[in-house]
MMTF fields as JSON, N, C-alpha, C and O atoms, coordinates in Angstrom:
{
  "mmtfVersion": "1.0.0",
  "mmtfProducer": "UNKNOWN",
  "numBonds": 455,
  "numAtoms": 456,
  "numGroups": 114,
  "numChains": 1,
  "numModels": 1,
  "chainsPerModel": [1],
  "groupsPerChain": [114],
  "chainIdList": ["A"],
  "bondAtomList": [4, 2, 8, 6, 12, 10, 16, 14, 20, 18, 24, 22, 28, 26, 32, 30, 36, 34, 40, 38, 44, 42, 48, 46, 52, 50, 56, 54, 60, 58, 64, 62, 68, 66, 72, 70, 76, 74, 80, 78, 84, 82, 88, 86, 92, 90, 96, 94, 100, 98, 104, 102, 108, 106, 112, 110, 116, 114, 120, 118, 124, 122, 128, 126, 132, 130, 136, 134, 140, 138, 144, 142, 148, 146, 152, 150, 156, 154, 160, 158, 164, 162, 168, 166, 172, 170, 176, 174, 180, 178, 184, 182, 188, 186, 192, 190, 196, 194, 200, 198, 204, 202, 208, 206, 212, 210, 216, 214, 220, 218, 224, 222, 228, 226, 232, 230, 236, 234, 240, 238, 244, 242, 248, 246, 252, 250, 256, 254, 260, 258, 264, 262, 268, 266, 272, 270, 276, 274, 280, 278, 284, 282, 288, 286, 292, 290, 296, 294, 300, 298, 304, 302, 308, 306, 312, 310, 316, 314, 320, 318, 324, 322, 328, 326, 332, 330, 336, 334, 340, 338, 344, 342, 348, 346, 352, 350, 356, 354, 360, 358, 364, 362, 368, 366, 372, 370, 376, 374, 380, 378, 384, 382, 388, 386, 392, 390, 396, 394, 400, 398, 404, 402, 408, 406, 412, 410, 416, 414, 420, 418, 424, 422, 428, 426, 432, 430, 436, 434, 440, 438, 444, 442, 448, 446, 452, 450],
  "bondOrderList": [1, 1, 1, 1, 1, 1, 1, 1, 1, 1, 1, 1, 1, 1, 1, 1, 1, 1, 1, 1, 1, 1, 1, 1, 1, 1, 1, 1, 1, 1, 1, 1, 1, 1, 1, 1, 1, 1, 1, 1, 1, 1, 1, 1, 1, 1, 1, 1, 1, 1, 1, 1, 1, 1, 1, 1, 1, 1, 1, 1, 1, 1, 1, 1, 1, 1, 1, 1, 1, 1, 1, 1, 1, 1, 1, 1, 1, 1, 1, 1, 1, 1, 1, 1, 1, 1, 1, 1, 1, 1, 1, 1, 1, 1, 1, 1, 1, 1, 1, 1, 1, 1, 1, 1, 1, 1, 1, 1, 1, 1, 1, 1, 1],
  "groupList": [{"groupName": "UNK", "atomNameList": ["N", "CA", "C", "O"], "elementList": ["N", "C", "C", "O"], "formalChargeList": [0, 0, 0, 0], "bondAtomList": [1, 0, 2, 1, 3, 2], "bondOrderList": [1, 1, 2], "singleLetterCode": "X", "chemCompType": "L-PEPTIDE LINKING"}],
  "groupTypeList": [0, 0, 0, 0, 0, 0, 0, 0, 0, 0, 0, 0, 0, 0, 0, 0, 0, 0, 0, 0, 0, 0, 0, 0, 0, 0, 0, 0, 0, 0, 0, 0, 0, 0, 0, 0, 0, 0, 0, 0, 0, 0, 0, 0, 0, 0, 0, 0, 0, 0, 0, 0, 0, 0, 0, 0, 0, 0, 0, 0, 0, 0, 0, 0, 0, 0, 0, 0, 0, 0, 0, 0, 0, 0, 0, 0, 0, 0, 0, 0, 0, 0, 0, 0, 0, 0, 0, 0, 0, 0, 0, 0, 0, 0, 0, 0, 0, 0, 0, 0, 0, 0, 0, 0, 0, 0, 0, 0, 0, 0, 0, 0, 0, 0],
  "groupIdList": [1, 2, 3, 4, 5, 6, 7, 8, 9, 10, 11, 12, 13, 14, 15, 16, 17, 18, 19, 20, 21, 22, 23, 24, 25, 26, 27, 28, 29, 30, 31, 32, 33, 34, 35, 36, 37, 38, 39, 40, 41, 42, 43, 44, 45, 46, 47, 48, 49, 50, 51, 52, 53, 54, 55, 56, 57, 58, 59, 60, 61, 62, 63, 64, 65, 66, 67, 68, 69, 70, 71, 72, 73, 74, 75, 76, 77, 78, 79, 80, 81, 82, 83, 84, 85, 86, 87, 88, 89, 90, 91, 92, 93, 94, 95, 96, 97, 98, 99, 100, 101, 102, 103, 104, 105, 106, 107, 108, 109, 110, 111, 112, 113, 114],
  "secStructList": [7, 7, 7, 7, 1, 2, 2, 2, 2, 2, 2, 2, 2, 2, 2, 2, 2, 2, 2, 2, 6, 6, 7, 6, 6, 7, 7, 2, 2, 2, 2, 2, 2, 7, 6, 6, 6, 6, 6, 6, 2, 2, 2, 2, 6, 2, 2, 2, 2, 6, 4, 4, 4, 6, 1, 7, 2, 2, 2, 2, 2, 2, 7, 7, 1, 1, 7, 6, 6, 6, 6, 2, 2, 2, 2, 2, 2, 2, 2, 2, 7, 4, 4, 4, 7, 7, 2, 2, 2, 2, 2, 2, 2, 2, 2, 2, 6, 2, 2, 2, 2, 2, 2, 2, 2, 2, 2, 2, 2, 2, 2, 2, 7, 7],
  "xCoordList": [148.443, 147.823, 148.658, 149.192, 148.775, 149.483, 148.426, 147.209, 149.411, 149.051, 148.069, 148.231, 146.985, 145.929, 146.479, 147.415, 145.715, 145.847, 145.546, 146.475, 144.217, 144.311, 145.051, 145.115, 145.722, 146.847, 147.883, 148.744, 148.085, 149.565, 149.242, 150.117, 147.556, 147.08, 147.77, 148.319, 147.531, 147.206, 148.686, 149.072, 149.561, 150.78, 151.237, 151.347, 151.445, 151.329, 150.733, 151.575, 149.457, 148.676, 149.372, 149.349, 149.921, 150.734, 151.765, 151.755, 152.778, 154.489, 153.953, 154.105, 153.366, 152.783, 152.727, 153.378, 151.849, 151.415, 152.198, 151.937, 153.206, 154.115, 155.318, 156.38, 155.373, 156.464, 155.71, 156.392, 154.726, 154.152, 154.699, 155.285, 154.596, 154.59, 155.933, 156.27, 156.618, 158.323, 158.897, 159.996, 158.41, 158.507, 157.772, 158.082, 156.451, 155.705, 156.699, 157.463, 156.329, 157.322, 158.625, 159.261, 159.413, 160.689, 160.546, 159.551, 161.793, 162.117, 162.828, 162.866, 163.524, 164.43, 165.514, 165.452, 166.234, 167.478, 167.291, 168.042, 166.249, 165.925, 166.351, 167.205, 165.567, 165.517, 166.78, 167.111, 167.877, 169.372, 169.862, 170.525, 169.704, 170.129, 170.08, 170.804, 168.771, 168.09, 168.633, 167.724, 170.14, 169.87, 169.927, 170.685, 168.644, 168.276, 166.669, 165.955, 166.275, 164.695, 164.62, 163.658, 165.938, 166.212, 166.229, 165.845, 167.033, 167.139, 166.067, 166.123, 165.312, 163.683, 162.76, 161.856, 162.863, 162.035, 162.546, 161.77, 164.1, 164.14, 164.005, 164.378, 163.443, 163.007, 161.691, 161.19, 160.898, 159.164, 159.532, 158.896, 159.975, 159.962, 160.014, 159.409, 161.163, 161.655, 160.197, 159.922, 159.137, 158.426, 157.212, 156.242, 156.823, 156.033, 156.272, 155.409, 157.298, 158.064, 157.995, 157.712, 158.302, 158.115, 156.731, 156.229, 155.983, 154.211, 153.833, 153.162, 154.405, 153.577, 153.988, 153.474, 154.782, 155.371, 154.173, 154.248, 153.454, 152.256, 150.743, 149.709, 151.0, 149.382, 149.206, 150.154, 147.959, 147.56, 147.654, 147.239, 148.306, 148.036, 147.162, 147.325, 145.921, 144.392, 144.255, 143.513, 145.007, 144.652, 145.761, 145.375, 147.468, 148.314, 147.471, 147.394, 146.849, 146.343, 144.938, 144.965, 144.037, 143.705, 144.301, 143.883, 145.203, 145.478, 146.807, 147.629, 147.101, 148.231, 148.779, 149.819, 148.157, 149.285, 150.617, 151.451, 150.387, 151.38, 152.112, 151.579, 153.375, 154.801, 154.907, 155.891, 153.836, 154.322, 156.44, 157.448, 156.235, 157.284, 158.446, 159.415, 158.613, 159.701, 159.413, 160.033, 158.311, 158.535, 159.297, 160.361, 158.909, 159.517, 160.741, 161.423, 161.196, 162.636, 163.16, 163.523, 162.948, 163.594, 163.728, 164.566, 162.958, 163.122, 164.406, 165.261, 164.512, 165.664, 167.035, 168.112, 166.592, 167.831, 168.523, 169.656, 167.188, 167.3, 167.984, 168.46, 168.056, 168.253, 168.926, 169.254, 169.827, 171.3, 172.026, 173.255, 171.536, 172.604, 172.245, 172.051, 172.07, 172.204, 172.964, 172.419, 174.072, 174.697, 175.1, 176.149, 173.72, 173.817, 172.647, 172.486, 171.843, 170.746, 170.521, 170.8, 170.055, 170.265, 169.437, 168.745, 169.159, 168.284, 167.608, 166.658, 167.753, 166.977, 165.853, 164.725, 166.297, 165.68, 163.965, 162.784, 164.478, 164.396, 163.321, 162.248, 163.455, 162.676, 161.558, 160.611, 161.895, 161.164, 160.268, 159.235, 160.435, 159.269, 158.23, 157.055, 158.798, 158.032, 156.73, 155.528, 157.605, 156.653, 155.707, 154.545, 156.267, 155.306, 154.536, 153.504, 155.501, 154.904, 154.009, 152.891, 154.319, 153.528, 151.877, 151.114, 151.497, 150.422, 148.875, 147.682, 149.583, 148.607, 148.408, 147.36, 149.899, 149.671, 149.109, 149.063, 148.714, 148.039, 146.593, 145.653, 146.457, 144.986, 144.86, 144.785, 144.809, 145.169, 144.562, 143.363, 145.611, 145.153, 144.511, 144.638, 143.976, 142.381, 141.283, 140.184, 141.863, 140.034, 140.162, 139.123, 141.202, 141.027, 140.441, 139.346, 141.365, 140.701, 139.44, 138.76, 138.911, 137.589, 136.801, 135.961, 137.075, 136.262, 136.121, 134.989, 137.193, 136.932, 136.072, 135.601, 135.989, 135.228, 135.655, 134.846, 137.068, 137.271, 138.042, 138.471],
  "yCoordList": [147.838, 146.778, 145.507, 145.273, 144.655, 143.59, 142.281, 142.118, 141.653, 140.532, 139.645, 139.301, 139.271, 138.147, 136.967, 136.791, 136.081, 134.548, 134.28, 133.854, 134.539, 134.556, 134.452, 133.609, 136.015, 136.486, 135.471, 135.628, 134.836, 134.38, 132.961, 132.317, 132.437, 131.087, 131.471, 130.671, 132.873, 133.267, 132.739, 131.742, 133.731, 133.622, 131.895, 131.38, 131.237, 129.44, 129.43, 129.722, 129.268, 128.599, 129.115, 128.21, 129.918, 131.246, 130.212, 129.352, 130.444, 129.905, 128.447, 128.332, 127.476, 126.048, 125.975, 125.097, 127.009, 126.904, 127.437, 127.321, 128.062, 128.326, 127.56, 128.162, 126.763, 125.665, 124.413, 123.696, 124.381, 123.214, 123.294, 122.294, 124.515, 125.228, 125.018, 124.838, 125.061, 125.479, 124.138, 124.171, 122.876, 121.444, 120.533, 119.343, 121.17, 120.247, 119.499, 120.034, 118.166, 116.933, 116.972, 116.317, 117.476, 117.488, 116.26, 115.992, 115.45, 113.977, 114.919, 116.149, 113.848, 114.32, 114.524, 115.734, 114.138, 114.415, 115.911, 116.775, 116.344, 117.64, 118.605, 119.482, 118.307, 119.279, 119.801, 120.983, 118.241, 118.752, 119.431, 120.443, 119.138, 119.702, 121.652, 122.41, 121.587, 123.075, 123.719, 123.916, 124.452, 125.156, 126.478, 127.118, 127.184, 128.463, 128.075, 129.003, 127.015, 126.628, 126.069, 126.133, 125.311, 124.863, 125.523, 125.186, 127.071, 128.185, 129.266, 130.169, 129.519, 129.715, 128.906, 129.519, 127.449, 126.717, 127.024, 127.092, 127.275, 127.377, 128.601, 128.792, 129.71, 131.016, 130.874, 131.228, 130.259, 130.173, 129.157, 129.702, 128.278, 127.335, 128.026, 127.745, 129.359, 130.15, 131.081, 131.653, 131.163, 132.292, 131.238, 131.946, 130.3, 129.418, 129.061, 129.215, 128.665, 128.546, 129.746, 129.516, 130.919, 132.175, 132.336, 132.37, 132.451, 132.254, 131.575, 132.113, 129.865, 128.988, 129.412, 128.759, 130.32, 130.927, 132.064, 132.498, 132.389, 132.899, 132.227, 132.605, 131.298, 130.6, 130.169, 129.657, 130.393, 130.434, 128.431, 127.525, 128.543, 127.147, 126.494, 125.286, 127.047, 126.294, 125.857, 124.913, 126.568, 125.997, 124.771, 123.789, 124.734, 124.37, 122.759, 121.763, 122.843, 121.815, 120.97, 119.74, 121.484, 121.386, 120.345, 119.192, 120.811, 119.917, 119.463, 120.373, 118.427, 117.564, 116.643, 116.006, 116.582, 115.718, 116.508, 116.121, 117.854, 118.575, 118.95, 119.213, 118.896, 119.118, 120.52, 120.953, 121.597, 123.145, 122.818, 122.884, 122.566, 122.514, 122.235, 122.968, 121.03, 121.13, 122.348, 123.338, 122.523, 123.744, 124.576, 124.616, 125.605, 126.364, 126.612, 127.602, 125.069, 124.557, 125.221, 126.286, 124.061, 123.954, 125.064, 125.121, 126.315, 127.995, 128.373, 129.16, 128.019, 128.481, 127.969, 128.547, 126.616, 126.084, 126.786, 126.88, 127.155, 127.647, 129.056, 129.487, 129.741, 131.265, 131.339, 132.519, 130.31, 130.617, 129.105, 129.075, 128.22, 126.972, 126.565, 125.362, 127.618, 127.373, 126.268, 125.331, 126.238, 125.697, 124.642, 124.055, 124.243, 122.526, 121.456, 120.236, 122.782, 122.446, 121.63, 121.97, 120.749, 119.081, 119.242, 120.241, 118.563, 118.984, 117.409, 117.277, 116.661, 115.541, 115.765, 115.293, 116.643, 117.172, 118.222, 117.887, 119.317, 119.891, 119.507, 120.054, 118.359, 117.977, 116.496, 116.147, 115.884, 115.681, 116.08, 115.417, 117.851, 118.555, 118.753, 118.57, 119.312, 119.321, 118.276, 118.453, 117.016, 116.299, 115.767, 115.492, 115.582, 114.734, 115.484, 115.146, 116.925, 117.99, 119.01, 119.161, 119.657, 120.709, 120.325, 121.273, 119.167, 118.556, 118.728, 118.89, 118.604, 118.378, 119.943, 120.409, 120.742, 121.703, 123.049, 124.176, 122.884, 123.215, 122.717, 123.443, 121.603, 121.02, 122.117, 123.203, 122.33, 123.016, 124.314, 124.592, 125.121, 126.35, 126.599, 127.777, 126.089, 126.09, 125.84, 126.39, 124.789, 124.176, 126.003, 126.661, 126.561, 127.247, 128.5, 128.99, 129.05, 130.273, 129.968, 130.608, 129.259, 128.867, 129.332, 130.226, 128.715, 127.946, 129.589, 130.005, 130.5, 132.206, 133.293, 134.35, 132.647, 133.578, 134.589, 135.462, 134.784, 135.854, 135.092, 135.791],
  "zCoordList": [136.407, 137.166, 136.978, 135.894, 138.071, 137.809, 137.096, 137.012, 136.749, 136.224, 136.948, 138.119, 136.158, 137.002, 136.572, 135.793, 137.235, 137.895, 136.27, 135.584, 135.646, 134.384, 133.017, 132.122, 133.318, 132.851, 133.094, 132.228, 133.608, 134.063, 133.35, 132.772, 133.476, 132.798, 131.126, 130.368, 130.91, 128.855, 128.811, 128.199, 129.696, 129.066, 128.838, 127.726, 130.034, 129.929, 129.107, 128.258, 128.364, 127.108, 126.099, 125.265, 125.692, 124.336, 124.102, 123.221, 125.137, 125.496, 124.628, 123.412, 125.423, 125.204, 123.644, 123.078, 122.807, 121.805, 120.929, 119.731, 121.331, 120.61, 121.162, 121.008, 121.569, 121.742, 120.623, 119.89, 120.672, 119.988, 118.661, 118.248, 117.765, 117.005, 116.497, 115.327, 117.489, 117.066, 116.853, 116.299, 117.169, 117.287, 116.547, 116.516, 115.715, 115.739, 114.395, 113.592, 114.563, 113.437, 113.8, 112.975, 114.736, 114.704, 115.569, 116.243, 115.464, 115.964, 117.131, 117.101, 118.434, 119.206, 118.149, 117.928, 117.567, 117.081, 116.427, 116.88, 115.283, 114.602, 115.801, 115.674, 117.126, 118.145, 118.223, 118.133, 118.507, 119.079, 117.991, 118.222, 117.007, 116.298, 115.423, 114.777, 115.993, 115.734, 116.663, 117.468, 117.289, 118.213, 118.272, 119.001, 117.047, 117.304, 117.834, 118.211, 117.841, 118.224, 119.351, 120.117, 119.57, 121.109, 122.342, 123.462, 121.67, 122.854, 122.364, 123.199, 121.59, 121.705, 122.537, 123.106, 122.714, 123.526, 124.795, 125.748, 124.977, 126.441, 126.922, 128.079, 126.15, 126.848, 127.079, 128.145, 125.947, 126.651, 127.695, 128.598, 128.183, 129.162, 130.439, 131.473, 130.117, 131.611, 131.746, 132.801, 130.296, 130.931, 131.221, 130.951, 131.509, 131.652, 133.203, 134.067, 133.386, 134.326, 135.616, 136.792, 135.072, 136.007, 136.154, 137.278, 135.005, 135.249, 136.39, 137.271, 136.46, 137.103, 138.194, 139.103, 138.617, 140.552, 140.99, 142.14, 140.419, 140.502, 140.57, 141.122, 139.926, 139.924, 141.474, 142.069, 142.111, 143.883, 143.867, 143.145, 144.891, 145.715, 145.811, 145.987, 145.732, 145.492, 144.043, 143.773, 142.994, 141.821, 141.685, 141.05, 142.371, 142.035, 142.625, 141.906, 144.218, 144.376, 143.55, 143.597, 142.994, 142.106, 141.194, 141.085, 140.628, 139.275, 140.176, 140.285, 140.727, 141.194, 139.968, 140.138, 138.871, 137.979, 137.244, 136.425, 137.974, 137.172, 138.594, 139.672, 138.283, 139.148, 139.079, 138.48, 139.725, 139.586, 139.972, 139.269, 141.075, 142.214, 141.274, 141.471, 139.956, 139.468, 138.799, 139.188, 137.545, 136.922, 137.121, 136.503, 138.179, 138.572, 138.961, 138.694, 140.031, 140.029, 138.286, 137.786, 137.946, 136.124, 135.578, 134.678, 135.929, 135.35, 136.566, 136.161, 137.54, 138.059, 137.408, 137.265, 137.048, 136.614, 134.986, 134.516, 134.542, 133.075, 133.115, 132.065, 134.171, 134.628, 135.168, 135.292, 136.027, 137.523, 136.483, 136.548, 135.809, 135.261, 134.033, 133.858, 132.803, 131.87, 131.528, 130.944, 131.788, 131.194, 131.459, 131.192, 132.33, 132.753, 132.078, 132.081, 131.429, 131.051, 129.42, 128.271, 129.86, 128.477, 127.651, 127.848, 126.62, 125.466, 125.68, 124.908, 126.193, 126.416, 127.575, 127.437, 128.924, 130.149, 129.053, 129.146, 128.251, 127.531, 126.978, 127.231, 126.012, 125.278, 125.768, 125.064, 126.927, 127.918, 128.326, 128.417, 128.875, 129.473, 128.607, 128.925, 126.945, 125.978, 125.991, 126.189, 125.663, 125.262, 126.368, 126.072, 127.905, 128.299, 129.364, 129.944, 129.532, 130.94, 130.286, 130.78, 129.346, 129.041, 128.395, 128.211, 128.137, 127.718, 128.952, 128.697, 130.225, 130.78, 131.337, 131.784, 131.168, 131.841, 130.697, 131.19, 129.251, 128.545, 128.613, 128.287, 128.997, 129.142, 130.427, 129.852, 131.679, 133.01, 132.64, 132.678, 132.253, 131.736, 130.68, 130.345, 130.116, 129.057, 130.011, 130.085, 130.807, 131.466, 132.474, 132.422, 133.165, 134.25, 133.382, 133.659, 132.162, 131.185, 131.143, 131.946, 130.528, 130.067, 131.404, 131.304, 132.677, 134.336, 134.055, 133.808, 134.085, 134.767, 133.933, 134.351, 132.431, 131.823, 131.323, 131.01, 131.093, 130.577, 129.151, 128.234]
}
């Protein structure tokens, strides 16, 4: 069976919480400097990223403070231009994108009941 709308919320809330996890107290500089945790953050980012290309349009409209549209962009970029990809861009999304889009998928897990 494929993956539910759900399912695709768990994986986003997991990735999130284990990005939190992999960061929590590190300054920007720790980050640049960690880069076996740097390119761990940027694989949950790509699967967060591939997740959010699934969540339905009614939910994406729903919550408008979150930029599905770059997300997803930004997993392409992480997957066809690695190697353009900044640890400032990086650690950006961390801190100021994935906040609301963890708040997002808790309120939606919770809304469905499972």
């Amino acid at each position: 069976m494929p993956p539910t709308v759900e399912d695709r919320l768990r994986d986003i809330l997991e990735a999130i919480t284990d990005i939190e996890n992999a960061v929590r107290g590190f300054t920007f500089d720790q980050f640049v400097a960690e880069k076996t945790t740097r390119l761990a953050i940027e694989r949950l980012l790509e699967i967060i990223c591939e997740a959010s290309r699934f969540i339905p349009d009614d939910l994406k409209r729903a919550e408008p403070h979150i930029d599905w549209r770059k997300m997803i962009d930004f997993g392409n970029l992480l997957r066809h231009a690695y190697h353009m990809t900044k640890a400032e861009i990086v650690w950006d999304i961390v801190q100021i994108h994935l906040p609301p889009m963890k708040s997002c998928a808790e309120r939606h897990i919770r809304m469905s009941g499972r």
